[in-house]
C-alpha positions as a printed Julia matrix, in Angstrom:
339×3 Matrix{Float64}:
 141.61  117.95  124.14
 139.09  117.25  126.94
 140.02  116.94  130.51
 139.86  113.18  131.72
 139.44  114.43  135.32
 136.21  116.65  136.88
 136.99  119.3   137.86
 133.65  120.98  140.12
 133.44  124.49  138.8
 130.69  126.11  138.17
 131.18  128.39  134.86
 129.02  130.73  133.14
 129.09  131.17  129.43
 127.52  133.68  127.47
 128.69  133.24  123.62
 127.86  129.79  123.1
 127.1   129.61  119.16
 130.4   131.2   118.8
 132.04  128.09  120.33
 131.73  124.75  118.08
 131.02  121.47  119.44
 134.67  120.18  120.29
 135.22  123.52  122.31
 131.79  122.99  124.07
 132.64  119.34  125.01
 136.12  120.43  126.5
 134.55  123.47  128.29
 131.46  120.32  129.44
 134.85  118.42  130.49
 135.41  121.24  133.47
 132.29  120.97  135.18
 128.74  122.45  135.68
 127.7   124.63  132.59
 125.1   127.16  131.88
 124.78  128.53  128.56
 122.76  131.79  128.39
 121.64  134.84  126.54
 122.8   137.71  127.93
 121.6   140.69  126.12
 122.63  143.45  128.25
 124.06  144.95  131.05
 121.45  144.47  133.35
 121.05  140.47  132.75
 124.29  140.12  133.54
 124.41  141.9   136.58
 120.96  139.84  137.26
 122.99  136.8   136.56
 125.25  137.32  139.17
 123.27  138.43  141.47
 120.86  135.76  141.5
 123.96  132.87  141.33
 127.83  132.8   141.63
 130.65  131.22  139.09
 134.46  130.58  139.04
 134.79  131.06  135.39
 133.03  133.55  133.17
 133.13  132.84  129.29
 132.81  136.45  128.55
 131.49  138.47  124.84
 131.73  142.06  123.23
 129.15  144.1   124.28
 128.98  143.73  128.18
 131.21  145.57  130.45
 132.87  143.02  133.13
 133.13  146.0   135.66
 133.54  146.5   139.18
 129.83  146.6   139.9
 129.59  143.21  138.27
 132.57  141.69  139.67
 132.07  142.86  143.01
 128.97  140.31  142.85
 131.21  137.33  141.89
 132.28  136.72  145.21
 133.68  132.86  143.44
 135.01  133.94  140.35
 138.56  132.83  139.5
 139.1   133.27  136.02
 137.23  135.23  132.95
 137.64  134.1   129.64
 137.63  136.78  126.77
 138.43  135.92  123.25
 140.05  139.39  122.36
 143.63  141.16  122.17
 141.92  144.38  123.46
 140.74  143.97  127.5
 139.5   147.49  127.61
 135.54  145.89  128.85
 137.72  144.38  131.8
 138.03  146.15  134.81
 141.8   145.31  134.82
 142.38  146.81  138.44
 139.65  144.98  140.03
 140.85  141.28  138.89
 144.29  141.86  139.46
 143.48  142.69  143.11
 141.1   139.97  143.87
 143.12  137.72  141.77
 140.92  136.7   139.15
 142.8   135.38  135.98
 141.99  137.32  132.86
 142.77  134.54  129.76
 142.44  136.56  126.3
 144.19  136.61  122.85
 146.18  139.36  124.29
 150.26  138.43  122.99
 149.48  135.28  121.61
 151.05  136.57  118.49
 151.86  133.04  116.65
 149.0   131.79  117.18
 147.18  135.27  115.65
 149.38  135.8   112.73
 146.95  133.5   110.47
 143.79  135.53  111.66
 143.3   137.24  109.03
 139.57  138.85  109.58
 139.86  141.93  110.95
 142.87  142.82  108.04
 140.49  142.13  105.32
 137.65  143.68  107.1
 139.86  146.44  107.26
 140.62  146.87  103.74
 136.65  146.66  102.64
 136.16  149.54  104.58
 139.09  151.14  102.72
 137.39  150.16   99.35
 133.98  150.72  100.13
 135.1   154.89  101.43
 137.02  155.42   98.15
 134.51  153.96   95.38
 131.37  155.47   97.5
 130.07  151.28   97.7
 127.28  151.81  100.15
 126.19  155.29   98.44
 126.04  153.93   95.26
 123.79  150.76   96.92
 121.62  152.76   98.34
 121.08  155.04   95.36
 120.45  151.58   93.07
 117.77  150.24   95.37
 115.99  153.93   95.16
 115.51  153.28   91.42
 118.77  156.13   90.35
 121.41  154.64   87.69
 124.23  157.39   87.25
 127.81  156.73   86.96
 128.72  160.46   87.07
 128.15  160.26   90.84
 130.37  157.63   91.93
 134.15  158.85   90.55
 136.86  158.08   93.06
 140.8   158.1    93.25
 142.47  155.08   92.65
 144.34  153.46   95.33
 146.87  152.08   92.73
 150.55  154.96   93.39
 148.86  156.47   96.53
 150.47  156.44  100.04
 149.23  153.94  103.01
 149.96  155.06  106.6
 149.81  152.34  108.95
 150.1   153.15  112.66
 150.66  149.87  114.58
 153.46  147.47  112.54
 152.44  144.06  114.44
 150.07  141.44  113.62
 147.58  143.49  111.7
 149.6   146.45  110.33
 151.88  143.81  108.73
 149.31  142.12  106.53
 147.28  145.36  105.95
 150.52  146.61  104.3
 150.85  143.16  102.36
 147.23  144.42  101.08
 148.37  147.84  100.1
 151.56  146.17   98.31
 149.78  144.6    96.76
 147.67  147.59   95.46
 150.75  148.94   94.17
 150.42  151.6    97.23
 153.65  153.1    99.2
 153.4   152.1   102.53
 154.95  154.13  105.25
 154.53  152.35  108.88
 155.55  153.63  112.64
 155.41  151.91  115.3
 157.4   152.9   118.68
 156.43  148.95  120.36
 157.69  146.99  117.38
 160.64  149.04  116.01
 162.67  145.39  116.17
 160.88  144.14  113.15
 162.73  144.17  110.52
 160.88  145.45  107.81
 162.16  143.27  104.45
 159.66  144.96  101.56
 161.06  147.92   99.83
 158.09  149.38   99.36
 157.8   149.76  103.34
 159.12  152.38  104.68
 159.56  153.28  108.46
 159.34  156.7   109.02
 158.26  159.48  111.83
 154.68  159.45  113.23
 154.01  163.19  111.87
 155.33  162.51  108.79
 153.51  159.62  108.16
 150.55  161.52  109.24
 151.09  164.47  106.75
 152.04  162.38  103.59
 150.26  159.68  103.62
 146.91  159.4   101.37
 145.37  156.7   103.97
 145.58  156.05  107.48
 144.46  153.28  109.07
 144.91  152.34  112.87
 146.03  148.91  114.38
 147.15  150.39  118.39
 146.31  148.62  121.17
 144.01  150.69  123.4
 145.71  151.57  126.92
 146.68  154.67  128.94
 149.64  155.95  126.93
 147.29  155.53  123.28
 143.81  156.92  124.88
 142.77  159.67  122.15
 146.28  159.22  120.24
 144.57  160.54  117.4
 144.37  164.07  118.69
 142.96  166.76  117.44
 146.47  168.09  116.45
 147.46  165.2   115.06
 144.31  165.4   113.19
 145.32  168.69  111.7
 148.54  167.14  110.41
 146.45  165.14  108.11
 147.12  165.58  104.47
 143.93  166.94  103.02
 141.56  165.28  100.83
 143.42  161.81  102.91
 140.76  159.39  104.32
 141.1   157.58  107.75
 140.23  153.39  108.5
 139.89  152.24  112.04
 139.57  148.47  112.91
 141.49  148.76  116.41
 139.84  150.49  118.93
 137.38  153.81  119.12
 139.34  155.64  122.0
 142.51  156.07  119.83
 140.62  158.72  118.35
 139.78  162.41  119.41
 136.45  161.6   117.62
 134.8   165.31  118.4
 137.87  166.42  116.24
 137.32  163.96  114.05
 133.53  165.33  112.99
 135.05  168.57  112.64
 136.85  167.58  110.27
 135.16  165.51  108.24
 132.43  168.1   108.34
 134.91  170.81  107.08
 136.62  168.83  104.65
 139.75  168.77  105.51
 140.0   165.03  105.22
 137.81  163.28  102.34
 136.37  160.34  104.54
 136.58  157.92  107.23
 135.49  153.98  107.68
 135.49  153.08  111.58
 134.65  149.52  112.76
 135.23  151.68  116.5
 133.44  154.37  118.33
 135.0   154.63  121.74
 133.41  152.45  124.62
 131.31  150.37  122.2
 132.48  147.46  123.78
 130.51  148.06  127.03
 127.2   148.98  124.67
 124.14  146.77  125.56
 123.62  146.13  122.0
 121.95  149.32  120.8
 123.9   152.57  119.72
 123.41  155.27  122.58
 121.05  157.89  121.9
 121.71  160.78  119.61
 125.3   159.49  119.89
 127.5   162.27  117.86
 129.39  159.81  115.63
 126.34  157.94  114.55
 124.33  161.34  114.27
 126.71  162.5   111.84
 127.15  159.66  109.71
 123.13  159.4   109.3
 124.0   162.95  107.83
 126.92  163.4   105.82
 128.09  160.36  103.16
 131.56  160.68  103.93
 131.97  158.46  107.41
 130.99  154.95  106.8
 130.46  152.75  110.57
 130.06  148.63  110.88
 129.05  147.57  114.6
 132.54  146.22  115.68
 132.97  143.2   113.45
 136.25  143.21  112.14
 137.0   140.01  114.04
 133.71  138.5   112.79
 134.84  135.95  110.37
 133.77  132.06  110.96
 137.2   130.42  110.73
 138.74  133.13  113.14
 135.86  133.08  115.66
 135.58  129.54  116.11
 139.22  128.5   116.05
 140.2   131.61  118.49
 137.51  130.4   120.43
 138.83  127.34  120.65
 142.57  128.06  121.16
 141.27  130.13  124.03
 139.59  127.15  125.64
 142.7   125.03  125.52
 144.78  128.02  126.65
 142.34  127.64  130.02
 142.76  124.42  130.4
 146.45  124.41  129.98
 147.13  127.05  132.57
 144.9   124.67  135.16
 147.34  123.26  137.7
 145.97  120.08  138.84
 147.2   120.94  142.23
 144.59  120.54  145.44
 144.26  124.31  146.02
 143.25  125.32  142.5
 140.52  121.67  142.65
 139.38  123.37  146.16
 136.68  125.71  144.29
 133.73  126.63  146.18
 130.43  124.78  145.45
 127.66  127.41  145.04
């Protein structure tokens, strides 16, 4: 799918081995192109500074915020292959009318992205048979069973909070581990939930009974730190928590306390809150991290759940024809500045 007709823009893309070649030539098809590294905040603001797009091909890991935007005096659309928009400033492009085009409801097209499900359950299975402890105690020369026993997964209870896309399949997974799954969700309660081994059922029961939680919420307003400390309380103790969604659905102060006092057995998080908007190093003496370097019970991966090569490059490359569909060949949108 490649435009026949030039359109002049002048568009800015920073993920460009995460693209393959047909998604490159239709992006090529647009207009002017320049592909480049950004490794941090401060190159993109640089960037900008120093020259202006229309269209931003955006990445994880820089924050397109006010400060940034405010420099894009040109810029009329940003391109960001996620569901989550939470390293958007959201406010600012809606009143400058810049276009945000993401993976955000495109829920057809997502249902056979399956990365950040499985992703999920590794995390689940490397918390409850101690994987990376054990690793790490091979390659230091130590070969003892008696260190490693764990709880079978096999007649315990799954909590998923989120029953879309990704809570749907993660409870195929724990189905399929013979697990009970109870599910809420308060968005999706239309779905029709045909596996009688999953059960709908209230969020603080769910919270209370079930053996695992793991997290698939959208990150907005109402869900910021929905994972309270109370709700942390509720949890069932000994019960371990997986979260593949996003960092600020959790009270994550709370969290440490409780991992640190036992009352839950464990934790796997993919998340820490605002790690989207990290320049590619973990902050200094961040508390999550600090812990985990500490205690063998909270297991962290940098935010890859989505990191699989058939999902990256073929969501890449839905987003691209998403853009180009939503281009109306009309004279006012082929007026765009020359810079």
């Amino acid at each position: 799918m490649v435009v026949k007709r030039k359109i002049y823009m002048k568009i800015l893309h920073l993920e460009k081995n995460a693209y393959d070649e047909e998604s490159k030539r239709m992006i090529e098809s647009l207009g002017n192109v320049d592909y480049l590294f950004c490794k941090n905040q401060a190159d993109l603001t640089e960037i900008f500074e120093a020259k202006n797009y229309n269209v931003l091909f955006s990445r994880i890991g820089l924050d397109v915020n006010a400060n940034v935007l405010s420099l894009a005096g040109h810029l009329k659309w940003i391109m960001s292959p996620t569901t989550g928009l939470d390293h958007i400033d959201l406010h600012y492009t809606e009143e400058n009318k810049i276009k945000v085009i993401s993976l955000k409801g495109e829920t057809e097209f997502l249902k056979n992205i399956h990365t950040t499900a499985e992703h999920t359950w590794a995390l689940l299975l490397c918390i409850t048979r101690k994987v990376s402890i054990a690793h790490n105690a091979v390659l230091k020369g130590l070969w003892s069973r008696g260190d490693y026993f764990c709880n079978e997964l096999s007649g315990k209870k799954l909590g998923i909070i989120g029953y879309g896309r990704l809570g749907k399949i993660v409870a195929g997974y724990g189905t399929t581990f013979n697990m009970d799954v109870l599910v809420f969700d308060k968005l999706n309660r239309e779905n029709k939930i045909k596996d009688d081994r999953v059960k709908e059922c209230g969020l603080n029961e769910l919270i209370s009974k079930s053996d695992v939680i793991s997290l698939h919420l959208p990150l907005n307003q109402s869900t910021h730190g929905f994972l309270s400390e109370d709700r942390i309380n509720l949890m069932k103790e000994g019960s371990i928590l997986i979260n593949t969604a996003r960092g600020g659905l959790i009270d994550e102060e709370a969290l440490i306390k409780a991992l640190g006092e036992g009352k839950i057995a464990g934790a796997a998080l993919d998340v820490i809150a605002d790690d989207s908007k990290w320049d590619g190093q973990v902050p200094s003496n961040h508390p999550v991290v600090e812990y985990a370097k500490r205690n063998d019970n909270l297991i962290i991966t940098p935010h890859i759940g989505g990191y699989g090569y058939e999902s990256v490059f073929s969501t890449r490359r839905f987003l691209v024809k998403k853009f180009i569909n939503s281009l109306n060949y009309s004279k006012s949108n082929l007026s765009i500045n020359k810079v």
